[in-house]
mmCIF file of the N, C-alpha and C atoms, coordinates in Angstrom:
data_MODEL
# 
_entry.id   MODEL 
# 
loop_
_atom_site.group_PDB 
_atom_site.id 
_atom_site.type_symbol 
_atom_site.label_atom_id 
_atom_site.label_alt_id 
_atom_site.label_comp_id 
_atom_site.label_asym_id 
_atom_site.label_entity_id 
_atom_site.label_seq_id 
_atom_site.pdbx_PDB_ins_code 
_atom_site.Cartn_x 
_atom_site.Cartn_y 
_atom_site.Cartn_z 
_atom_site.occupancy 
_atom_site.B_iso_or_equiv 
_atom_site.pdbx_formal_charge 
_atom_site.auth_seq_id 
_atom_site.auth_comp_id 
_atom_site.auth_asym_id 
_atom_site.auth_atom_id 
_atom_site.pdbx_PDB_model_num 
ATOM 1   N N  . UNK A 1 1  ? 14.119 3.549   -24.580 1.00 0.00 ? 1  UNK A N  1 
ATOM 2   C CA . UNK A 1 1  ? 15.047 2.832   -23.731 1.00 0.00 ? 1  UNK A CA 1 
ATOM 3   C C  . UNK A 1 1  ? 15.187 3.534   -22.374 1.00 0.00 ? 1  UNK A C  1 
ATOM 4   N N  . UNK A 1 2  ? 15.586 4.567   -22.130 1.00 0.00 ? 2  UNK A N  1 
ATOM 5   C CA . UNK A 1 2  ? 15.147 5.432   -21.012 1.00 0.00 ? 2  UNK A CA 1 
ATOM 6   C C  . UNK A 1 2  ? 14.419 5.622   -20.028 1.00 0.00 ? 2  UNK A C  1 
ATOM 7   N N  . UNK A 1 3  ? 12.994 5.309   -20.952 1.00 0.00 ? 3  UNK A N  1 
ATOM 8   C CA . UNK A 1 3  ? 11.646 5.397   -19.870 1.00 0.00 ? 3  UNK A CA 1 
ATOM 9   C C  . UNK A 1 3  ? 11.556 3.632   -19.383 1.00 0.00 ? 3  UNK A C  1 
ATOM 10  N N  . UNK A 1 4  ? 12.251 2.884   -19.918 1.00 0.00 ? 4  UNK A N  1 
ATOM 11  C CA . UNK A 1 4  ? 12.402 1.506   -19.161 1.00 0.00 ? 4  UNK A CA 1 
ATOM 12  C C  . UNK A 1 4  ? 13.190 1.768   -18.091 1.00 0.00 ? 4  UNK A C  1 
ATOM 13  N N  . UNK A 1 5  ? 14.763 2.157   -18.697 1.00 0.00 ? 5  UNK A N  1 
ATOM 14  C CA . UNK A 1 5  ? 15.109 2.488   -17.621 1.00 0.00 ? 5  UNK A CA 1 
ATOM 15  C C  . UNK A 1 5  ? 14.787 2.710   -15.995 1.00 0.00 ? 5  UNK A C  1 
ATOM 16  N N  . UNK A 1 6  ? 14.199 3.626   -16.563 1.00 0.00 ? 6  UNK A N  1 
ATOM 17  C CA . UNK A 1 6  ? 13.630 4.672   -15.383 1.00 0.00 ? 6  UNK A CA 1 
ATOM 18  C C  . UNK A 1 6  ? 12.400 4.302   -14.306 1.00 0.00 ? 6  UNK A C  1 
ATOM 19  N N  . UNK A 1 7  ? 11.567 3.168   -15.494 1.00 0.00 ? 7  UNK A N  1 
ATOM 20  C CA . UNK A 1 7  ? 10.733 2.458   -14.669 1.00 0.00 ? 7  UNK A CA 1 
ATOM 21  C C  . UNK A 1 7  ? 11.528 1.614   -13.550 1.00 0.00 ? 7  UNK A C  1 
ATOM 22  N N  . UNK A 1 8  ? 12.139 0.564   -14.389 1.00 0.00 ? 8  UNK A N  1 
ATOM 23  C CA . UNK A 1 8  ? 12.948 -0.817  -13.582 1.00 0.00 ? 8  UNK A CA 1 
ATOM 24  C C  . UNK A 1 8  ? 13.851 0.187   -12.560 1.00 0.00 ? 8  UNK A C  1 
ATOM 25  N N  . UNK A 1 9  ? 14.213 1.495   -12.564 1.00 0.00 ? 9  UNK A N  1 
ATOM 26  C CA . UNK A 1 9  ? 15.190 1.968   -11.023 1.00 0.00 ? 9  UNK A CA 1 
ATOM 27  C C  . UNK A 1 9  ? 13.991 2.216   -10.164 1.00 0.00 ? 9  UNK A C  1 
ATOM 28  N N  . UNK A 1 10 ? 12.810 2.727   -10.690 1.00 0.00 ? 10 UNK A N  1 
ATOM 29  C CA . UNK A 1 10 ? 11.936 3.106   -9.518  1.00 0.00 ? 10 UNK A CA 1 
ATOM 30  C C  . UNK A 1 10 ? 10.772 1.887   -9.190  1.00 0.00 ? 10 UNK A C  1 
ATOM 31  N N  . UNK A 1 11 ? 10.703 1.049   -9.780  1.00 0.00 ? 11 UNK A N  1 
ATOM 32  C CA . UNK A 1 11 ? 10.376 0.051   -9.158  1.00 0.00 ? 11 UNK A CA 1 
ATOM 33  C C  . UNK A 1 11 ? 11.309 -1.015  -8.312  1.00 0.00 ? 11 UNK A C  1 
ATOM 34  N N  . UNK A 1 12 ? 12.809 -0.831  -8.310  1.00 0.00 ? 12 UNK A N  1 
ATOM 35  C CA . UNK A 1 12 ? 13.472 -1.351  -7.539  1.00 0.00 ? 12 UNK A CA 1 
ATOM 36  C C  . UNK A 1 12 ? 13.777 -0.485  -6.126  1.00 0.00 ? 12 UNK A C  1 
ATOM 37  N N  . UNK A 1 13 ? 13.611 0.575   -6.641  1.00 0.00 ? 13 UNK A N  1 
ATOM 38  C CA . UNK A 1 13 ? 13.855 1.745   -5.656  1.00 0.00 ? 13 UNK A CA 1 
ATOM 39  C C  . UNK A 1 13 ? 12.313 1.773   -4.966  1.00 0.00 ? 13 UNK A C  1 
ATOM 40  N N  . UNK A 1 14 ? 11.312 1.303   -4.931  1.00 0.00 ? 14 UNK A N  1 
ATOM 41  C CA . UNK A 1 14 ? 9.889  1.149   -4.098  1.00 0.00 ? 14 UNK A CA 1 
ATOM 42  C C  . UNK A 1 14 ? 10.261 -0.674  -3.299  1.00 0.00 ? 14 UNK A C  1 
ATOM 43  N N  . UNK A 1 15 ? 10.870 -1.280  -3.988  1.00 0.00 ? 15 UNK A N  1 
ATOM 44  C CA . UNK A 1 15 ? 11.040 -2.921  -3.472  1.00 0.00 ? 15 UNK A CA 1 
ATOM 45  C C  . UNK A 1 15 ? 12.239 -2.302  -2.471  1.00 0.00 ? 15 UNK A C  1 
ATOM 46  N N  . UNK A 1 16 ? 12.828 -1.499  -2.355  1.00 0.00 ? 16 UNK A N  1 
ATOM 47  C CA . UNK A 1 16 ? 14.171 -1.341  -1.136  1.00 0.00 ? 16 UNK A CA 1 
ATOM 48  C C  . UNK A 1 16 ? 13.124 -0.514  0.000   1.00 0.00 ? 16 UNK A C  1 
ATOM 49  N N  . UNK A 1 17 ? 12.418 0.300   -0.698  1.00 0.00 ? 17 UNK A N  1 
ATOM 50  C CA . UNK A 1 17 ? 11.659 1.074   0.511   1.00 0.00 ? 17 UNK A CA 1 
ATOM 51  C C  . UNK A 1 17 ? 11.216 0.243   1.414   1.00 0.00 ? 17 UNK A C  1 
ATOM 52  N N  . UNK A 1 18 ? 10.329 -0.683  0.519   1.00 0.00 ? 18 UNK A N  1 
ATOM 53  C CA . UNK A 1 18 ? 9.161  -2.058  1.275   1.00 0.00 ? 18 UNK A CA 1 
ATOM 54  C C  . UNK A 1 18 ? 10.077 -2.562  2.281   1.00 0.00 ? 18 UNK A C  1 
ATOM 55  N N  . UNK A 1 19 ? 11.207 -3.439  1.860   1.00 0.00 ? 19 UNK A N  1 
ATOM 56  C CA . UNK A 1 19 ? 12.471 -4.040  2.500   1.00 0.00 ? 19 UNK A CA 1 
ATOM 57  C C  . UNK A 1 19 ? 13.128 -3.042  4.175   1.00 0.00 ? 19 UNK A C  1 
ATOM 58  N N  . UNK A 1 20 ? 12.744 -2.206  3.834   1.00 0.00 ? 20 UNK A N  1 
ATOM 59  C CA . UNK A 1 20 ? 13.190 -1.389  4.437   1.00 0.00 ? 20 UNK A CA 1 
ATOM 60  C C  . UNK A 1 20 ? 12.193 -0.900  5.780   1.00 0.00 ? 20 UNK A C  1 
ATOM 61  N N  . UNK A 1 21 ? 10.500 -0.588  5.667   1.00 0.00 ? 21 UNK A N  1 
ATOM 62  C CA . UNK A 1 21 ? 9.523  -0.786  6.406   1.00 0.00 ? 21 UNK A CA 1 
ATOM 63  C C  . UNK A 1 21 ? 9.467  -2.249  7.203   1.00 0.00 ? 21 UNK A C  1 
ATOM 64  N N  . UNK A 1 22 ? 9.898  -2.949  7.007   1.00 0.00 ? 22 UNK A N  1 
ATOM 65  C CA . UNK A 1 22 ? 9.670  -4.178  7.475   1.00 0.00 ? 22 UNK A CA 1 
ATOM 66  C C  . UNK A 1 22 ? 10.643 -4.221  8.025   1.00 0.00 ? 22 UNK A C  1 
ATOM 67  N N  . UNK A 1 23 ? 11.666 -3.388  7.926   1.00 0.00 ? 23 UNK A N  1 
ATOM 68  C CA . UNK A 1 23 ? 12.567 -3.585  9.241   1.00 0.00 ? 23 UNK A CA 1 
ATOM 69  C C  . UNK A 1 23 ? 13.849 -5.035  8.841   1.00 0.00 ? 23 UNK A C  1 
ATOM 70  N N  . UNK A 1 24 ? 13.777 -5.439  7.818   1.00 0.00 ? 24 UNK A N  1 
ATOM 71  C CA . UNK A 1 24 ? 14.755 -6.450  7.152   1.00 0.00 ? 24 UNK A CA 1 
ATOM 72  C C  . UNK A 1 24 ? 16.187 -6.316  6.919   1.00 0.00 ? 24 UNK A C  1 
ATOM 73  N N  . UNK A 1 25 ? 16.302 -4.696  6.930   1.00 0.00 ? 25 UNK A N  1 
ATOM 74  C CA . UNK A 1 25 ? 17.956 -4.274  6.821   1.00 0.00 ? 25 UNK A CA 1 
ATOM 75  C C  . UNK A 1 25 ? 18.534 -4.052  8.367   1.00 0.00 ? 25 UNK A C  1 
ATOM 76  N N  . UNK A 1 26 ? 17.602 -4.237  9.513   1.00 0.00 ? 26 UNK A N  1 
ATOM 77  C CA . UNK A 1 26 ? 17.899 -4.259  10.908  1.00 0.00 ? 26 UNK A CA 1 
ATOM 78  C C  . UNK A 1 26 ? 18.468 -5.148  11.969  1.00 0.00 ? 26 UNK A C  1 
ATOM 79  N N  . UNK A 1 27 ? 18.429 -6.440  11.420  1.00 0.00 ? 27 UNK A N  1 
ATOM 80  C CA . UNK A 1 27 ? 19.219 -7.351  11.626  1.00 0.00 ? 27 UNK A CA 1 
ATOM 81  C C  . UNK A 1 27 ? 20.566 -7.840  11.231  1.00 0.00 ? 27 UNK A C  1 
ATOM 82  N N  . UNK A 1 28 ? 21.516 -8.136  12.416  1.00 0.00 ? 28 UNK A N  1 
ATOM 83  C CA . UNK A 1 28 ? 23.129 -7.755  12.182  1.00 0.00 ? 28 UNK A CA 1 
ATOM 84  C C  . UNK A 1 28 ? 23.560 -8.985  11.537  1.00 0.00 ? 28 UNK A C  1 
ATOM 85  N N  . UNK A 1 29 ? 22.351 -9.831  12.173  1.00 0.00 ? 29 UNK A N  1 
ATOM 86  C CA . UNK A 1 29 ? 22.321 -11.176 11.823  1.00 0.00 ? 29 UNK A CA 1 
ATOM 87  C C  . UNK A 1 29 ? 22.547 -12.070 10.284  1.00 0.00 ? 29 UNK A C  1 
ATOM 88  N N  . UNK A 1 30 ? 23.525 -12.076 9.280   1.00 0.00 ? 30 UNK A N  1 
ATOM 89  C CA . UNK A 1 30 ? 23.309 -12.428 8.140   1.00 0.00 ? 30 UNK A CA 1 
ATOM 90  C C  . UNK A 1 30 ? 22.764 -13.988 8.264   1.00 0.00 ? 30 UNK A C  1 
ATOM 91  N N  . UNK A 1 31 ? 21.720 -14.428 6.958   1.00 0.00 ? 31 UNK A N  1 
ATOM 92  C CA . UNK A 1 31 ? 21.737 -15.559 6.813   1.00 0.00 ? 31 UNK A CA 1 
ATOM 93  C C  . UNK A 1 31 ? 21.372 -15.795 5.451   1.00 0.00 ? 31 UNK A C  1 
ATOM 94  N N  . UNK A 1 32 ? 21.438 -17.650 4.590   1.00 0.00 ? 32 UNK A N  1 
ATOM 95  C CA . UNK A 1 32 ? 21.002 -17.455 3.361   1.00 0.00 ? 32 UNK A CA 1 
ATOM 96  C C  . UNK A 1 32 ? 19.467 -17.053 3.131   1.00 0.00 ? 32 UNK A C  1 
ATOM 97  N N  . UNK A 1 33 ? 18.867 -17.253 4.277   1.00 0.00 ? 33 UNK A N  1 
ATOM 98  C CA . UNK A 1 33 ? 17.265 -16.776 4.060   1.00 0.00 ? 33 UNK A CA 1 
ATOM 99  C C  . UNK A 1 33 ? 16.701 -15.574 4.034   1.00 0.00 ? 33 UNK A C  1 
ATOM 100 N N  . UNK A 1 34 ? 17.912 -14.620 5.027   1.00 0.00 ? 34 UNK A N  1 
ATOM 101 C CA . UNK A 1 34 ? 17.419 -13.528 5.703   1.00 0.00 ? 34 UNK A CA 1 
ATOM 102 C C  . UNK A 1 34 ? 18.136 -12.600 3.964   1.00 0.00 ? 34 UNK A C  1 
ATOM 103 N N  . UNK A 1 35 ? 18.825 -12.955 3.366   1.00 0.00 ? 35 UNK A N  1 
ATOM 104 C CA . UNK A 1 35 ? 19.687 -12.423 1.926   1.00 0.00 ? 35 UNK A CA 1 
ATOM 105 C C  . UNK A 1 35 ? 18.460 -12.819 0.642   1.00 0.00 ? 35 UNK A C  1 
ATOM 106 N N  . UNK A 1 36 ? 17.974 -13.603 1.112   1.00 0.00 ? 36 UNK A N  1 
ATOM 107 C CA . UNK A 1 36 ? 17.218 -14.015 -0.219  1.00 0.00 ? 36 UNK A CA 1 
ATOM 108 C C  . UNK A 1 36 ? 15.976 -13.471 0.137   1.00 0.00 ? 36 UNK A C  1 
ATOM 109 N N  . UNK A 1 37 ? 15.495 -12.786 1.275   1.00 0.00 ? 37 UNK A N  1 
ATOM 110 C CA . UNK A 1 37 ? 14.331 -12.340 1.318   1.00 0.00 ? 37 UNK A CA 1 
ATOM 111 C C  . UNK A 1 37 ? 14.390 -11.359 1.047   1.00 0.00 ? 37 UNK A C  1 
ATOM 112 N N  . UNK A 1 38 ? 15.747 -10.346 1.487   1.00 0.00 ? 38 UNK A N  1 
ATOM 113 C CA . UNK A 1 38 ? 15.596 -9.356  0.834   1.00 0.00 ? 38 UNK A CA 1 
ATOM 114 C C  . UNK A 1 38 ? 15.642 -8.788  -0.614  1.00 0.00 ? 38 UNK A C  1 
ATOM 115 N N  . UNK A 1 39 ? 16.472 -9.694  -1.209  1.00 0.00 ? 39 UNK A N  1 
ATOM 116 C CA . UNK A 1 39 ? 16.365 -9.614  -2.692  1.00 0.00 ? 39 UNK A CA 1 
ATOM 117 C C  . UNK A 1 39 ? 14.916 -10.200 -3.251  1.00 0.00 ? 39 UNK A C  1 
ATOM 118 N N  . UNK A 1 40 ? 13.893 -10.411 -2.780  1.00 0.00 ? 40 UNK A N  1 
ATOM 119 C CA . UNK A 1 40 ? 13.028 -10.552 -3.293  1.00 0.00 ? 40 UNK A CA 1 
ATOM 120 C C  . UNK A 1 40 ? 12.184 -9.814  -3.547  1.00 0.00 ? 40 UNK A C  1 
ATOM 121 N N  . UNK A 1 41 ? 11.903 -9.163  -2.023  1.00 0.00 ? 41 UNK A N  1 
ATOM 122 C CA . UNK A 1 41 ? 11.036 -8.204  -1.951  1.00 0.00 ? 41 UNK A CA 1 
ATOM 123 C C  . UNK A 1 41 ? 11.555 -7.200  -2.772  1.00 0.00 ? 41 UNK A C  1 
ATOM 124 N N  . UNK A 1 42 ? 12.773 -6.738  -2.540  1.00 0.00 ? 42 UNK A N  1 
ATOM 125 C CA . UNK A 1 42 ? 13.134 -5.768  -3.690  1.00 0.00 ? 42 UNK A CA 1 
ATOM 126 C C  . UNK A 1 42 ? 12.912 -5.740  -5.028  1.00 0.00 ? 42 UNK A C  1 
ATOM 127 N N  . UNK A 1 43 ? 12.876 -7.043  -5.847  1.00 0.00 ? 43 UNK A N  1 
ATOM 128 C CA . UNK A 1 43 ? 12.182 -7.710  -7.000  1.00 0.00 ? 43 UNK A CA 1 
ATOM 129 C C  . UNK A 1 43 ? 10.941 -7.399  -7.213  1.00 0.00 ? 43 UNK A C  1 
ATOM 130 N N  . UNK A 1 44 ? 10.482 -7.759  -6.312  1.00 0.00 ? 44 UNK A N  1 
ATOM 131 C CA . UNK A 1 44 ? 8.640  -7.687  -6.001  1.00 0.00 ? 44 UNK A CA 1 
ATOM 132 C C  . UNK A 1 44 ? 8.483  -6.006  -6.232  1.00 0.00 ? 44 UNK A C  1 
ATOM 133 N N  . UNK A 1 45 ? 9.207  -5.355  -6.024  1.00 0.00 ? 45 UNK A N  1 
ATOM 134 C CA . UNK A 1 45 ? 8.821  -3.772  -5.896  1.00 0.00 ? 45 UNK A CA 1 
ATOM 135 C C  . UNK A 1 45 ? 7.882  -3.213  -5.282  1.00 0.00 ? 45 UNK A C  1 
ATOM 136 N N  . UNK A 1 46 ? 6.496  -3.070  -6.052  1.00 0.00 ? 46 UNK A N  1 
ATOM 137 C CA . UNK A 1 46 ? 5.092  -2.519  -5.992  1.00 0.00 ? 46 UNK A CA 1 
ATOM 138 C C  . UNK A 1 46 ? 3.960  -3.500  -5.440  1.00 0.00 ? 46 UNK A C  1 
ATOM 139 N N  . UNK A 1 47 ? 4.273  -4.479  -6.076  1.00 0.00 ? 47 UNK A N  1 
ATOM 140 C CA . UNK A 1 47 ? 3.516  -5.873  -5.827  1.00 0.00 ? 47 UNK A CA 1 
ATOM 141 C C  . UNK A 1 47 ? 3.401  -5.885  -3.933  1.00 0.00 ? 47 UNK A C  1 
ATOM 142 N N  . UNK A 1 48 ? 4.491  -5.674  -3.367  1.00 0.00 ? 48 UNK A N  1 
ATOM 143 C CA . UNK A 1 48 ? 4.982  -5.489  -1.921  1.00 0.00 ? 48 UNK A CA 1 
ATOM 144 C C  . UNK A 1 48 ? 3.421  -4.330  -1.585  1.00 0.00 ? 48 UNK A C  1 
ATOM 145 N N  . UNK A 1 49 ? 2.883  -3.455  -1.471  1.00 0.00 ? 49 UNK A N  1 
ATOM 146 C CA . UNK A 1 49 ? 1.963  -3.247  -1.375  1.00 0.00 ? 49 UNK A CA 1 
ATOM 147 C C  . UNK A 1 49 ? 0.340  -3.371  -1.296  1.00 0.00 ? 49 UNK A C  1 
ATOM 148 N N  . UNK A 1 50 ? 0.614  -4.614  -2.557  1.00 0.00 ? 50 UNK A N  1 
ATOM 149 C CA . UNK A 1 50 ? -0.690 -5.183  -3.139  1.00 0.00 ? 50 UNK A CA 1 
ATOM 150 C C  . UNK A 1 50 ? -0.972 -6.397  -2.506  1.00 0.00 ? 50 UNK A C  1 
ATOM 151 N N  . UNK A 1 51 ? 0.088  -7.126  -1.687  1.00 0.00 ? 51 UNK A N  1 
ATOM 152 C CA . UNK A 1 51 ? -0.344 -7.881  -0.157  1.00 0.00 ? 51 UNK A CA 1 
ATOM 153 C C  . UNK A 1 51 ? 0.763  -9.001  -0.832  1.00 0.00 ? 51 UNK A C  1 
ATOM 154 N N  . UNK A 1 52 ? 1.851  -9.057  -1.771  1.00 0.00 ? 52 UNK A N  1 
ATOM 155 C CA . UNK A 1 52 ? 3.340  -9.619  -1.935  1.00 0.00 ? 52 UNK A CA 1 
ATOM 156 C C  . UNK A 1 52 ? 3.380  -9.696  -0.333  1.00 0.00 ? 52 UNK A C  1 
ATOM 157 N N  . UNK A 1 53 ? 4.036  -10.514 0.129   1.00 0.00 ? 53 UNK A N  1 
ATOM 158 C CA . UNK A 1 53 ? 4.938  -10.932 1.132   1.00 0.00 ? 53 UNK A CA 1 
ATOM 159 C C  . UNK A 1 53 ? 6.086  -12.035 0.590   1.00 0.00 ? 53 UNK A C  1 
ATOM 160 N N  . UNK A 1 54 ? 6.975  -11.615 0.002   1.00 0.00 ? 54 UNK A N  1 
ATOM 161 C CA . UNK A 1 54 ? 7.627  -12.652 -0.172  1.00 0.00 ? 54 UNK A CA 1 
ATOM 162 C C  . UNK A 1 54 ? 8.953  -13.202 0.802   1.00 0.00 ? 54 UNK A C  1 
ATOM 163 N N  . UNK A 1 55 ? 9.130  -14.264 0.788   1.00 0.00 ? 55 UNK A N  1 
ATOM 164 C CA . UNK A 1 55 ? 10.132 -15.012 2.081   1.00 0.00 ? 55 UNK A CA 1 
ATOM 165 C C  . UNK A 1 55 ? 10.507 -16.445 1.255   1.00 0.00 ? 55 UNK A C  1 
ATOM 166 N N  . UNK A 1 56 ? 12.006 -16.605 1.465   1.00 0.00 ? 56 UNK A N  1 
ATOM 167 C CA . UNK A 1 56 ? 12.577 -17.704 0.716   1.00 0.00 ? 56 UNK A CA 1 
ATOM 168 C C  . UNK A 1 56 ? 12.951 -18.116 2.365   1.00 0.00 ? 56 UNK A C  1 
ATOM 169 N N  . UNK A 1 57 ? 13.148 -19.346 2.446   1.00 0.00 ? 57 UNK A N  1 
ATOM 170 C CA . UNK A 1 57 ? 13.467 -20.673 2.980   1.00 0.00 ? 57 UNK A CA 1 
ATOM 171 C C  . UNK A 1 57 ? 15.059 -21.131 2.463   1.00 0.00 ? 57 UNK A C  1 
ATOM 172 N N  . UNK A 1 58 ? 15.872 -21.205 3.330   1.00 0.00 ? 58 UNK A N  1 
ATOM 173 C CA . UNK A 1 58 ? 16.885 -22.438 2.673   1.00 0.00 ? 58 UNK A CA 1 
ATOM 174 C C  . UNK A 1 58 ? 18.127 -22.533 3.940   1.00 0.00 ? 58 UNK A C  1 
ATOM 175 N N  . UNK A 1 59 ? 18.546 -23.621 3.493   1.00 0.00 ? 59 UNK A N  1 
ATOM 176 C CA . UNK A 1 59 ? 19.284 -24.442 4.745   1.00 0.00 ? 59 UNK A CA 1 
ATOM 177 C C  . UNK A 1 59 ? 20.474 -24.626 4.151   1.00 0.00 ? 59 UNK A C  1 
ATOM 178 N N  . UNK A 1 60 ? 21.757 -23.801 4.415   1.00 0.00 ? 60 UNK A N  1 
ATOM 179 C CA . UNK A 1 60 ? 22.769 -24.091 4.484   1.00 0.00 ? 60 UNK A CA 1 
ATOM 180 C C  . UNK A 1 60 ? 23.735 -25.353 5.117   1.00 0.00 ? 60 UNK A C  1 
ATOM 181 N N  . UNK A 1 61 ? 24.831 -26.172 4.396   1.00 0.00 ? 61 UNK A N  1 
ATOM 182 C CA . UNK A 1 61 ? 24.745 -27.536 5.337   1.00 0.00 ? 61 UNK A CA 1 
ATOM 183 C C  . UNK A 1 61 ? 26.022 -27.183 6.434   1.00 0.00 ? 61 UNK A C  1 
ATOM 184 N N  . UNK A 1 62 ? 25.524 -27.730 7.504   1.00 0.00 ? 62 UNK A N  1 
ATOM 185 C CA . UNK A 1 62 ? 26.830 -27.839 8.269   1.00 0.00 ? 62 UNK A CA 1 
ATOM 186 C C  . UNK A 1 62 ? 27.864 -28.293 7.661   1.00 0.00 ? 62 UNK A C  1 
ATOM 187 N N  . UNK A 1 63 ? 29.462 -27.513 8.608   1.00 0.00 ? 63 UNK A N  1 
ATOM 188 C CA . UNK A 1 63 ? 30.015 -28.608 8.868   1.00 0.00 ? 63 UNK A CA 1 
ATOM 189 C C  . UNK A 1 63 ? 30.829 -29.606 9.185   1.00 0.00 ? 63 UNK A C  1 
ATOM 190 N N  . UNK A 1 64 ? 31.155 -30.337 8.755   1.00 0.00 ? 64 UNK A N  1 
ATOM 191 C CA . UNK A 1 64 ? 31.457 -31.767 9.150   1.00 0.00 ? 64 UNK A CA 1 
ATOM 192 C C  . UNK A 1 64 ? 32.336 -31.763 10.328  1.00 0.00 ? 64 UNK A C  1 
ATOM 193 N N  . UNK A 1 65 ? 32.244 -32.681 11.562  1.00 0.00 ? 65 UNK A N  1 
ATOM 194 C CA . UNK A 1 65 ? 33.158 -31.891 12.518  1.00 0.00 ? 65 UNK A CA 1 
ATOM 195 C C  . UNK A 1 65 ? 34.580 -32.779 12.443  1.00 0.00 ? 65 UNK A C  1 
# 
């Protein structure tokens, strides 16, 4: 149980690095796309190396005036 552990922190802990090279935590700017990309790549972990680029899309609705 441990050595799972230990995998799943350091493969989340390589997906924050990636997140982090790309310059994604540098923008002051929040959005739902710019939040979901980063939780991805962080997901992605290692994969982020192996040519992963991951990027979510999504459109919050206005509104109504």
């Amino acid at each position: 149980m441990r050595v799972g552990t230990a995998i799943v922190l350091i493969w989340l802990v390589i997906g924050a690095i990636a997140a982090g090279q790309r310059h994604y935590y540098d923008d002051r700017k929040a959005s739902c796309a710019k939040a979901g990309t980063i939780v991805v790549t962080i997901l992605a972990g290692p994969l982020n190396y192996v040519g992963a680029n991951p990027k979510v899309h999504c459109k919050t609705p206005e509104p109504s005036k």
